[in-house]
MOPAC internal coordinates of N, CA, C and O (Angstrom, degrees):
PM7 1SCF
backbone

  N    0.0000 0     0.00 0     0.00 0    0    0    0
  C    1.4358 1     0.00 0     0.00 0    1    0    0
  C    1.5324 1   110.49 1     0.00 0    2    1    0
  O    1.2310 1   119.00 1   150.13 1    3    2    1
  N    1.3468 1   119.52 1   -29.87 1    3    2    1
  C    1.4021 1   116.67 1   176.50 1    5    3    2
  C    1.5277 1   123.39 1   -92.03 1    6    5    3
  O    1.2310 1   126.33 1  -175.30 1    7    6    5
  N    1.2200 1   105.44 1     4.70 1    7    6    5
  C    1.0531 1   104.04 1   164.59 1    9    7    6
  C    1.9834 1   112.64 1   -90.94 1   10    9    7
  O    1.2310 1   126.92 1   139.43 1   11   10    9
  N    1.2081 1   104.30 1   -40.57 1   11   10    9
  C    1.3916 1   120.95 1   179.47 1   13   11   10
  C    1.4755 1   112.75 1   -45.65 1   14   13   11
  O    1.2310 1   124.04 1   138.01 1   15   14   13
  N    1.3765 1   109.86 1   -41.99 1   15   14   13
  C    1.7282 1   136.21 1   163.03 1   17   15   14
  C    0.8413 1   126.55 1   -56.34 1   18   17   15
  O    1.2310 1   122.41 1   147.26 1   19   18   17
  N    1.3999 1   112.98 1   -32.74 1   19   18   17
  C    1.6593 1   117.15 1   174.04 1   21   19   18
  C    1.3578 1    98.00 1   -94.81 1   22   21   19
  O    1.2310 1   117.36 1   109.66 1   23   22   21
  N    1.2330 1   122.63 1   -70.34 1   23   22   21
  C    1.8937 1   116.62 1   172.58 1   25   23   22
  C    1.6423 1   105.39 1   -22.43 1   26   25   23
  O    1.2310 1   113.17 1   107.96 1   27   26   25
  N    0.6818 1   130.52 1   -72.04 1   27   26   25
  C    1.7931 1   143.76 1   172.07 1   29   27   26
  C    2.1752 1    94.05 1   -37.15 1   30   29   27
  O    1.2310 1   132.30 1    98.44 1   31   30   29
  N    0.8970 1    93.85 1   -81.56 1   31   30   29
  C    1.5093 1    89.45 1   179.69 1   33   31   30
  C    1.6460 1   133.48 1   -45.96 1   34   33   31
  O    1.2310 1   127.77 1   144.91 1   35   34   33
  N    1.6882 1   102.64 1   -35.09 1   35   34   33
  C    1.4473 1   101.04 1   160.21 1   37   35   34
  C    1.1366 1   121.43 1   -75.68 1   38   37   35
  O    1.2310 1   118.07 1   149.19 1   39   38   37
  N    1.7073 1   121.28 1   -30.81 1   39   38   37
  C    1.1863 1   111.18 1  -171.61 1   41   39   38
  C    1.8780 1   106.94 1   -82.26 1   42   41   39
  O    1.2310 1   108.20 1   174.56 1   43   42   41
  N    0.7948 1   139.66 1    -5.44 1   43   42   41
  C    1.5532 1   146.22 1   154.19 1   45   43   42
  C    1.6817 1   116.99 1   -64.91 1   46   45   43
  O    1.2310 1   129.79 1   153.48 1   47   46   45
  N    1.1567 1    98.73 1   -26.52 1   47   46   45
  C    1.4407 1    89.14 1  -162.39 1   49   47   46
  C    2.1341 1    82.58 1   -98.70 1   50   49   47
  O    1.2310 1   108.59 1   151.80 1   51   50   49
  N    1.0696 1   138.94 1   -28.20 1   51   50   49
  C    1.5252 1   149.24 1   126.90 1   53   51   50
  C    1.2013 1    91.18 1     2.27 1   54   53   51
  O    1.2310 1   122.16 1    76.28 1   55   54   53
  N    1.4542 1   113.48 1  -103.72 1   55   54   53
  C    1.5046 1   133.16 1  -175.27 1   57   55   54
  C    1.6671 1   111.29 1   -14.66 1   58   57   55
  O    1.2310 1   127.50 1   124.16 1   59   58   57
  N    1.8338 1   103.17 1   -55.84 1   59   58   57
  C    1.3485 1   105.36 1  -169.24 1   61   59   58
  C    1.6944 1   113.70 1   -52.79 1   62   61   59
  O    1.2310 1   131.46 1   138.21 1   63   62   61
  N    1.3091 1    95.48 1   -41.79 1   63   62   61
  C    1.5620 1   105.93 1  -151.46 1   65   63   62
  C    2.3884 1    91.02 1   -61.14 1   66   65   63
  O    1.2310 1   143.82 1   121.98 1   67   66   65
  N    1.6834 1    71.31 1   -58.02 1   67   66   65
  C    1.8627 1    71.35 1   171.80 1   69   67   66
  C    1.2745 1   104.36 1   -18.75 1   70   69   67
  O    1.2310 1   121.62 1    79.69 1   71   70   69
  N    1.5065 1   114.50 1  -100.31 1   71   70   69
  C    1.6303 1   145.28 1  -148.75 1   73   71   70
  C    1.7306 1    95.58 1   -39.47 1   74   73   71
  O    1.2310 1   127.08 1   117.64 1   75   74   73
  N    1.8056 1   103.98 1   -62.36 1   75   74   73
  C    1.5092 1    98.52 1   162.45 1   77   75   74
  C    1.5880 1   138.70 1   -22.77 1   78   77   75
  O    1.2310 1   124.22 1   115.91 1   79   78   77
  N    1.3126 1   109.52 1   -64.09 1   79   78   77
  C    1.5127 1   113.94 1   157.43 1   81   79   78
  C    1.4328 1   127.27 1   -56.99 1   82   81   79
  O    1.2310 1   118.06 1   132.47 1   83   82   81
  N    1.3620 1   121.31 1   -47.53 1   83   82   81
  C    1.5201 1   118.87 1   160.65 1   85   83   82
  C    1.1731 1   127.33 1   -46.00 1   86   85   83
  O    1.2310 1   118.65 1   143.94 1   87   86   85
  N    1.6278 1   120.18 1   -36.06 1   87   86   85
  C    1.4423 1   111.85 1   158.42 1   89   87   86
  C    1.1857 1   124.70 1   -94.21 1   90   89   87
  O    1.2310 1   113.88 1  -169.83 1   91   90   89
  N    1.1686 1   129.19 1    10.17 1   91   90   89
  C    1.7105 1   136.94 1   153.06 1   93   91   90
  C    1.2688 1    92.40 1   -59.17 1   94   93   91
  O    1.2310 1   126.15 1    89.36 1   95   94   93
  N    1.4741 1   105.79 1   -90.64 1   95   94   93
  C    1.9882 1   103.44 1  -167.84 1   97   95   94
  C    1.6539 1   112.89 1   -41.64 1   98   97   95
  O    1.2310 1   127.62 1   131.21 1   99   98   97
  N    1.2830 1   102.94 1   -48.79 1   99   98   97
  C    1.9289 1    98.04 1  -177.92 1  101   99   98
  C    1.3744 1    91.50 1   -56.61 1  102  101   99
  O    1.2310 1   106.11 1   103.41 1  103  102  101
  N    1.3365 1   143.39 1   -76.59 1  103  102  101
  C    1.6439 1   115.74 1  -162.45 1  105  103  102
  C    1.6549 1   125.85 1   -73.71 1  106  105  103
  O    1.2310 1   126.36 1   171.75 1  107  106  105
  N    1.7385 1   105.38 1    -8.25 1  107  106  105
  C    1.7041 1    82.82 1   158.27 1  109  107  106
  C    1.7448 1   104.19 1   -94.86 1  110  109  107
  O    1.2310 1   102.87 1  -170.00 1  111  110  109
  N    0.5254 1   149.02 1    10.00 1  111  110  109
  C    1.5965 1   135.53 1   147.48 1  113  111  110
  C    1.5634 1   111.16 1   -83.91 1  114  113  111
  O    1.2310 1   110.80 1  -166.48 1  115  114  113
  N    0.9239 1   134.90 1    13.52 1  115  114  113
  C    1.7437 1   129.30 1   142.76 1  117  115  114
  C    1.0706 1    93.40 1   -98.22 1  118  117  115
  O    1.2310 1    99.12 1   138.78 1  119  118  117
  N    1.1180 1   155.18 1   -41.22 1  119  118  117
  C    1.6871 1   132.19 1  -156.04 1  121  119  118
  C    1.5167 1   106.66 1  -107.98 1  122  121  119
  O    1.2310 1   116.75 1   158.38 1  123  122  121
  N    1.0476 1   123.79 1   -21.62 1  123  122  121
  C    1.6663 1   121.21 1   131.21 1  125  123  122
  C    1.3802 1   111.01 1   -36.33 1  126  125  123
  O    1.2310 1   113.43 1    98.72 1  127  126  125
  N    1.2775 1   130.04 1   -81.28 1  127  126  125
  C    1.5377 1   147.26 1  -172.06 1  129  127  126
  C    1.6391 1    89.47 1   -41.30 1  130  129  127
  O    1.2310 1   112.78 1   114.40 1  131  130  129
  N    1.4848 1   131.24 1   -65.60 1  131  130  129
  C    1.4800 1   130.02 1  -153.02 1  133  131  130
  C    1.5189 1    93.29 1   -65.01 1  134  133  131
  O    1.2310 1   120.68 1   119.29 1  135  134  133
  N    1.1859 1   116.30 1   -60.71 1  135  134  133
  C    1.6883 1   108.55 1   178.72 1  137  135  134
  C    1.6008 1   119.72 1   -65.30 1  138  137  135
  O    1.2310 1   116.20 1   153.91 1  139  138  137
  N    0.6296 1   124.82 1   -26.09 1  139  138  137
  C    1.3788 1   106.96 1   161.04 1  141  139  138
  C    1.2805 1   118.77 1   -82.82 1  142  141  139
  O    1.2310 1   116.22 1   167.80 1  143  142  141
  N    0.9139 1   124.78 1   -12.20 1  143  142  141
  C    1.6247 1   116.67 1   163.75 1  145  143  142
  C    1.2445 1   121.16 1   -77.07 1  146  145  143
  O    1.2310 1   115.99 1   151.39 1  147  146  145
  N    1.5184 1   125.23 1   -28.61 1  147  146  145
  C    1.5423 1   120.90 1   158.26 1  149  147  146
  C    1.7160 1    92.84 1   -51.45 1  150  149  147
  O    1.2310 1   110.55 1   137.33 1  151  150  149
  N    1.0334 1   135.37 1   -42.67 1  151  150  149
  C    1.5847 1    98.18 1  -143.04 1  153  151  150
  C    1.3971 1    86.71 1   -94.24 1  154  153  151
  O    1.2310 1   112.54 1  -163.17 1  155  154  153
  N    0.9986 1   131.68 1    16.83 1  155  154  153
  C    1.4224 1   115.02 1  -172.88 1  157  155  154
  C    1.3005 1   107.04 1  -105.55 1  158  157  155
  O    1.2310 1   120.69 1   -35.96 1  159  158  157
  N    1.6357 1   116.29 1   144.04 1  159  158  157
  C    1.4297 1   112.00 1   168.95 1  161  159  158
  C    1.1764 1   117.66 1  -121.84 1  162  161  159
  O    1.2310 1   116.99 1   162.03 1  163  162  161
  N    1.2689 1   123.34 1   -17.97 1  163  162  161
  C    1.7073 1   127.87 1  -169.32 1  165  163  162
  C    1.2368 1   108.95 1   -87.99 1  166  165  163
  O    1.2310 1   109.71 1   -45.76 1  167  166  165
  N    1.4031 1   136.90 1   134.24 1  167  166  165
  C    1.4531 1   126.57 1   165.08 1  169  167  166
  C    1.7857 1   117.73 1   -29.76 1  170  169  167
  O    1.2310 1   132.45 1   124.87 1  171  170  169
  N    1.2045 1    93.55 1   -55.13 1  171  170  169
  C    1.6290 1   104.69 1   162.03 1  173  171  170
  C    1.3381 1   146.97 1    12.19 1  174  173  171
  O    1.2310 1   139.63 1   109.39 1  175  174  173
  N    1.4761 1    79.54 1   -70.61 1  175  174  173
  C    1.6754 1   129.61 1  -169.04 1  177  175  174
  C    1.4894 1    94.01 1  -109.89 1  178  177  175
  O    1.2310 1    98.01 1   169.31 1  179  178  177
  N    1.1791 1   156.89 1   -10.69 1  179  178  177
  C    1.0975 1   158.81 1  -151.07 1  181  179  178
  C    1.8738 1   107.56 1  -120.67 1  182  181  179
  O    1.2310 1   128.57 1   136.55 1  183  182  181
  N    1.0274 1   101.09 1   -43.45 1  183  182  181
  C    1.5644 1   133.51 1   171.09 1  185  183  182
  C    1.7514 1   100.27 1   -64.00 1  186  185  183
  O    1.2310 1   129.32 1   116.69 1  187  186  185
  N    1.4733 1    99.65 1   -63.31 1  187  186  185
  C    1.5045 1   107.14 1   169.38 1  189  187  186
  C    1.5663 1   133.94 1   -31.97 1  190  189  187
  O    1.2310 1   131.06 1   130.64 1  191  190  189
  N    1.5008 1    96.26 1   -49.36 1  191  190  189
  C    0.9004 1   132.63 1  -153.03 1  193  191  190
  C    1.8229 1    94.60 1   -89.72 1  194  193  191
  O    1.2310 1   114.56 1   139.61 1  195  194  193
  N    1.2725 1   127.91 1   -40.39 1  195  194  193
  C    0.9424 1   109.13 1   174.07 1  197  195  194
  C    1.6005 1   128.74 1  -104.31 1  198  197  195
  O    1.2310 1   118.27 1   175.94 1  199  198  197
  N    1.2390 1   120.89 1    -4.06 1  199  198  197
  C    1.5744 1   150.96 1   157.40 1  201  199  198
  C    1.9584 1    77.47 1   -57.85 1  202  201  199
  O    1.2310 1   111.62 1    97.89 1  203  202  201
  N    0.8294 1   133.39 1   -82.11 1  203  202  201
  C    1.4888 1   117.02 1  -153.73 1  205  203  202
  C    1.3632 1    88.66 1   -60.32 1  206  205  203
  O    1.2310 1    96.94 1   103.21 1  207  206  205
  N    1.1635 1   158.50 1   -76.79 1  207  206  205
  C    1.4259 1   144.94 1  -137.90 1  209  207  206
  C    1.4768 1   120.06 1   -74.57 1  210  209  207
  O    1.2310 1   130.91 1   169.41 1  211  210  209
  N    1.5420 1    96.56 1   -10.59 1  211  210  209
  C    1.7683 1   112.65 1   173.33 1  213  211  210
  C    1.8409 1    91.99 1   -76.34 1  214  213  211
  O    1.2310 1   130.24 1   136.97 1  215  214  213
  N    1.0749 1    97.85 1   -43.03 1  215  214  213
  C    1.7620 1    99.67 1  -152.27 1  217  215  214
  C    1.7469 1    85.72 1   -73.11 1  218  217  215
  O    1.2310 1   104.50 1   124.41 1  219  218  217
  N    1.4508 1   146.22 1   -55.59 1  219  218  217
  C    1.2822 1   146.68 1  -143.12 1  221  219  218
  C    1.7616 1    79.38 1   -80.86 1  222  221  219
  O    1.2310 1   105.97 1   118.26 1  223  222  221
  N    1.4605 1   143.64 1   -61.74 1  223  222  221
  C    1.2155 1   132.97 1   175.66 1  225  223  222
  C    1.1893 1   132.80 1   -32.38 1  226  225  223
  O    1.2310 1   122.23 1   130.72 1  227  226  225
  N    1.5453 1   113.33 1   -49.28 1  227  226  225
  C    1.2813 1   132.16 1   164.54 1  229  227  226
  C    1.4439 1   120.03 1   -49.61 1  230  229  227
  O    1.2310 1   116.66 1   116.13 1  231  230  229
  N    1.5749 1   123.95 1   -63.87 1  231  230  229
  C    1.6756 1   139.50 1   162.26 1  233  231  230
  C    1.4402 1    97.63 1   -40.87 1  234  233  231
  O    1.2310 1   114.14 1   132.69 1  235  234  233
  N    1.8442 1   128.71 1   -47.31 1  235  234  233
  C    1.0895 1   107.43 1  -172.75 1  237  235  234
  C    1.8064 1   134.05 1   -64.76 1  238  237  235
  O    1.2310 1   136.16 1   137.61 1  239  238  237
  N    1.4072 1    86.31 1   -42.39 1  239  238  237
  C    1.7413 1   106.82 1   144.21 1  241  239  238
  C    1.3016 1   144.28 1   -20.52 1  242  241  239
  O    1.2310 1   125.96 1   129.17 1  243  242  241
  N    0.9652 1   106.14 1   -50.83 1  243  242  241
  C    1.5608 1   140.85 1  -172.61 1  245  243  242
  C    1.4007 1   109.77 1   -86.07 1  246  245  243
  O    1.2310 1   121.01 1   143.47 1  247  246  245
  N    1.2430 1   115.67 1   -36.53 1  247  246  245
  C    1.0935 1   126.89 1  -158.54 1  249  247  246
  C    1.5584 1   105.37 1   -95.68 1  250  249  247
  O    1.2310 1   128.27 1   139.26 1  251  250  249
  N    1.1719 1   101.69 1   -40.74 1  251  250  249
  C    1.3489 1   110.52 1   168.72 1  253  251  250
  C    1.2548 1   123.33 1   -73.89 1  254  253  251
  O    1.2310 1   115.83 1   134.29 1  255  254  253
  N    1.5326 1   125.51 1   -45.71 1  255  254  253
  C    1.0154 1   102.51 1   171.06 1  257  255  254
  C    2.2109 1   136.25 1   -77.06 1  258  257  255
  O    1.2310 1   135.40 1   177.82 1  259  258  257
  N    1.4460 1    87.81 1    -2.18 1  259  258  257
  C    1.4538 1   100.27 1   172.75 1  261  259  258
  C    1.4821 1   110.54 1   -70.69 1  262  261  259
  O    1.2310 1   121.82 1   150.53 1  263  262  261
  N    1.4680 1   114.11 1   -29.47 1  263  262  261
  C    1.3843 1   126.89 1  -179.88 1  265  263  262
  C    1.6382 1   103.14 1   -62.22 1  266  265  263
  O    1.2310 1   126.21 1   146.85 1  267  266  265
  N    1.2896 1   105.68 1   -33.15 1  267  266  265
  C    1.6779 1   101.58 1  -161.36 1  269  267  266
  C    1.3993 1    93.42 1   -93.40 1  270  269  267
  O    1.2310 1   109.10 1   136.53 1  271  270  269
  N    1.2059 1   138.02 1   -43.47 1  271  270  269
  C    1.0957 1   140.90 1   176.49 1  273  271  270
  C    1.6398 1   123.33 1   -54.54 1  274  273  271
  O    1.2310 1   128.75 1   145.10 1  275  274  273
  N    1.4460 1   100.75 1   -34.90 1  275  274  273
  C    1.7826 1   112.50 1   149.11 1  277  275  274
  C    1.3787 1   125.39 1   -43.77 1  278  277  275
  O    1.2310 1   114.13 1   140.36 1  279  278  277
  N    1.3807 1   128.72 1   -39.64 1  279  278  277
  C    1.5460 1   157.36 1  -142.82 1  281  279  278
  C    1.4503 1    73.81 1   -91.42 1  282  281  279
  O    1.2310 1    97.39 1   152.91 1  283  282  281
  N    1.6513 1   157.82 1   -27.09 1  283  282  281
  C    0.9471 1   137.59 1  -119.26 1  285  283  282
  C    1.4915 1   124.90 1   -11.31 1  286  285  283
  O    1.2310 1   109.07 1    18.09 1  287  286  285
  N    1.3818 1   138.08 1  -161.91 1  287  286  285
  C    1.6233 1   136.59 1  -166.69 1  289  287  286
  C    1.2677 1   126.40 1   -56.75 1  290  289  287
  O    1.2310 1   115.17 1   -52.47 1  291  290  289
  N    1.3336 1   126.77 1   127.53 1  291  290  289
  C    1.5347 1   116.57 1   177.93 1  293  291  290
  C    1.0009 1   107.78 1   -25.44 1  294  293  291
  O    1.2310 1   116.80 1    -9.74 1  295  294  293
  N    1.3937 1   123.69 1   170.26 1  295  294  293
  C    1.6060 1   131.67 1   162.83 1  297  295  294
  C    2.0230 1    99.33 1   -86.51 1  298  297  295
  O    1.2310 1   143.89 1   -46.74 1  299  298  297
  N    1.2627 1    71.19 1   133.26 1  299  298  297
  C    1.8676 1    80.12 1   164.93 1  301  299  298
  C    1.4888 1   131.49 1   -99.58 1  302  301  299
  O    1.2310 1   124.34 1   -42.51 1  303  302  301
  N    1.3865 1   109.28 1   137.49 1  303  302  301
  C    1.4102 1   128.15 1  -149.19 1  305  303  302
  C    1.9127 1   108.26 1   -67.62 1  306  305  303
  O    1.2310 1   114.55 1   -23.96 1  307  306  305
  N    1.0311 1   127.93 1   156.04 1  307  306  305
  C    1.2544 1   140.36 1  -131.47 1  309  307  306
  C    1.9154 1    83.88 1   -90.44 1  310  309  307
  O    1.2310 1   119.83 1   -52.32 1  311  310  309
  N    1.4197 1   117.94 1   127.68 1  311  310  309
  C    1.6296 1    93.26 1   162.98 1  313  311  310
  C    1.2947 1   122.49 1  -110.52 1  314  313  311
  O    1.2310 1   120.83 1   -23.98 1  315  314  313
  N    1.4537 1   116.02 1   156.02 1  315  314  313
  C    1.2866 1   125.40 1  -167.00 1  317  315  314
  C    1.6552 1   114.29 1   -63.85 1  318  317  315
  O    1.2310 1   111.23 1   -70.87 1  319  318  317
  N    1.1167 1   134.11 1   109.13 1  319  318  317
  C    1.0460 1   131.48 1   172.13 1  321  319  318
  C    1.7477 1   128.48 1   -31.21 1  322  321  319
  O    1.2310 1   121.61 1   123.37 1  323  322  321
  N    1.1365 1   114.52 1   -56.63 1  323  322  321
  C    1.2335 1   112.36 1   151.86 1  325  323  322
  C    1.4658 1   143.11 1   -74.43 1  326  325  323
  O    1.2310 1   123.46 1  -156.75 1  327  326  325
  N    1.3831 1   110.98 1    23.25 1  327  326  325
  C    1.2026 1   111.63 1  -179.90 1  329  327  326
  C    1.4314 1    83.75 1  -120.53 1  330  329  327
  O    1.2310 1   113.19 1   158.32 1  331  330  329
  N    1.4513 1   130.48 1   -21.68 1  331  330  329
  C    1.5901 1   115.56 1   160.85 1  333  331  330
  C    1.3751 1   122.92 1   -73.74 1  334  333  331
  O    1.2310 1   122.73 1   164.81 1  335  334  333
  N    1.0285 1   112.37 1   -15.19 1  335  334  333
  C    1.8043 1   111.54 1   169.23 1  337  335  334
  C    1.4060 1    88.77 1   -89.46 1  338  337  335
  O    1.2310 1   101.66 1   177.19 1  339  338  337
  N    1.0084 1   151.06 1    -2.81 1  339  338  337
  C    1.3200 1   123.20 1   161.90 1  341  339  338
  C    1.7301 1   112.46 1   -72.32 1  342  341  339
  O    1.2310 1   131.11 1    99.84 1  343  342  341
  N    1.0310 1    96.17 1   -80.16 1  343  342  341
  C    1.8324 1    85.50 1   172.68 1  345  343  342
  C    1.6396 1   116.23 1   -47.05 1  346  345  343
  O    1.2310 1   125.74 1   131.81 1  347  346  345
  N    1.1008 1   106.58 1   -48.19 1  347  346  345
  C    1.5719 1    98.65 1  -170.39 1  349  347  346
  C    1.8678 1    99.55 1   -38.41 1  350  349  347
  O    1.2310 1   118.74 1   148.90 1  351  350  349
  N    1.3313 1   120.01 1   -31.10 1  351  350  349
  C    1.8331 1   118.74 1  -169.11 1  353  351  350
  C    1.4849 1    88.27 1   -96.40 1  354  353  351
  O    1.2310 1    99.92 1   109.57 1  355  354  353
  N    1.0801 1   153.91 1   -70.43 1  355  354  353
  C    1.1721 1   134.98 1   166.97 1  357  355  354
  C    1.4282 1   147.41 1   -20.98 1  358  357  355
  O    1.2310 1   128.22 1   150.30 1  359  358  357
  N    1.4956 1   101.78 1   -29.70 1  359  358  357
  C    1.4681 1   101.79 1   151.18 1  361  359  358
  C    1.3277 1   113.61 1  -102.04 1  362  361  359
  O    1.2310 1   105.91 1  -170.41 1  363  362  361
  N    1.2648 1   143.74 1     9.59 1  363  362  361
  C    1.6756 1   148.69 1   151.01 1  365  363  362
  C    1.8298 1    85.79 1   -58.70 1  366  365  363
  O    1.2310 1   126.76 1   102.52 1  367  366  365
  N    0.8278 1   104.60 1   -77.48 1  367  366  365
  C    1.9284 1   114.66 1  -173.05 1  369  367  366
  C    1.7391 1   101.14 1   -28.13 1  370  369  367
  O    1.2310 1   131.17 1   129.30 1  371  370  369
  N    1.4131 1    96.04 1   -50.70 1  371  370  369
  C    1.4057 1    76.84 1  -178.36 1  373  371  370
  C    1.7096 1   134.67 1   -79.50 1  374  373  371
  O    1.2310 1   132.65 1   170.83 1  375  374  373
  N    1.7198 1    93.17 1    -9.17 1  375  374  373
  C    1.2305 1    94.41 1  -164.76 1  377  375  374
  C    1.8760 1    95.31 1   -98.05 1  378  377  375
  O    1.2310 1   133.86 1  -166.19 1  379  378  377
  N    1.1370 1    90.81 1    13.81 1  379  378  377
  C    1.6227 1    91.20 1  -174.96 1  381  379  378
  C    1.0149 1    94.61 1  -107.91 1  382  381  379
  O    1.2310 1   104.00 1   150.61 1  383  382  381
  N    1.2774 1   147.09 1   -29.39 1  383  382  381
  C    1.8586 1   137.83 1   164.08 1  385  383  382
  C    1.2087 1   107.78 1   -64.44 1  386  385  383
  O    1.2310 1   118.16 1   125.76 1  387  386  385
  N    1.5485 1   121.11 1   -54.24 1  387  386  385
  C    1.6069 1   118.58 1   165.09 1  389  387  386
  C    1.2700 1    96.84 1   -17.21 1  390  389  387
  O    1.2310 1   114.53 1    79.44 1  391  390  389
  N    1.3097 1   127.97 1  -100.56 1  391  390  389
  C    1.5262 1   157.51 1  -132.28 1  393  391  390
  C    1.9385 1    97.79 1   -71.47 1  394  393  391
  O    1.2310 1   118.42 1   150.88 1  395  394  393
  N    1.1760 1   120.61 1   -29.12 1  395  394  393
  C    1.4276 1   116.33 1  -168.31 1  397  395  394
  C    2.0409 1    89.90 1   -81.55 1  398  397  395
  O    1.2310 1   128.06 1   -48.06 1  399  398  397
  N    1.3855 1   102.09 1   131.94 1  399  398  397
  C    1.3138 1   117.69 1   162.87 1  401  399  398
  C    1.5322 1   126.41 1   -52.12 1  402  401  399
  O    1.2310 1   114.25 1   -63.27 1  403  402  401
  N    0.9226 1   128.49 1   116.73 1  403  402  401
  C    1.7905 1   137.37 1   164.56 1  405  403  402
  C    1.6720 1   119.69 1   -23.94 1  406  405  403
  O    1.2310 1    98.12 1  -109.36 1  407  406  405
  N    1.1183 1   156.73 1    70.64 1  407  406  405
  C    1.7637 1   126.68 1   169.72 1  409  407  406
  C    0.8955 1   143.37 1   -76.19 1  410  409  407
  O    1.2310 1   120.10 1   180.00 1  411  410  409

């Protein structure tokens, strides 16, 4: 179980660092985006201006979620030994009515 806890705990604190960086880049690409939009005056440039902050949002996205997808699957939690001999005889039960003939 303590190991499962710690697997669980590194992989969260993983997660953080992710999400951390995703909102680094998501807020310097608005404040990129805000300053360059003062300087901009032409629709043009305005258009420009936000086609790049779609595209740096998007990469940020991406990026993040490839990160999590790296992490491959939580770790799965420890099971109780006797709650697997419980089914393990429960499906004997069943396969033993299966198998018993009808009269």
């Amino acid at each position: 179980m303590d190991a499962f806890n710690a697997a669980m705990q590194l992989r969260d604190q993983q997660i953080r660092e992710i999400n951390q960086n995703f909102n680094i880049a998501i807020n310097k690409a608005n404040q990129d985006a805000r300053s360059a939009m003062q300087i901009a005056s032409k629709p043009e440039q305005k258009i420009s201006v936000i086609s790049a902050k779609k595209g740096a949002v998007a990469a940020a996205i991406i990026a993040r979620e490839s990160a999590i997808i790296a992490l491959g699957q939580p770790p799965m939690p420890p099971v109780d030994p006797n709650r697997m001999q419980k089914g393990v005889l429960k499906q004997k039960d069943k396969q033993d009515r299966k198998e018993k003939p009808l009269r």
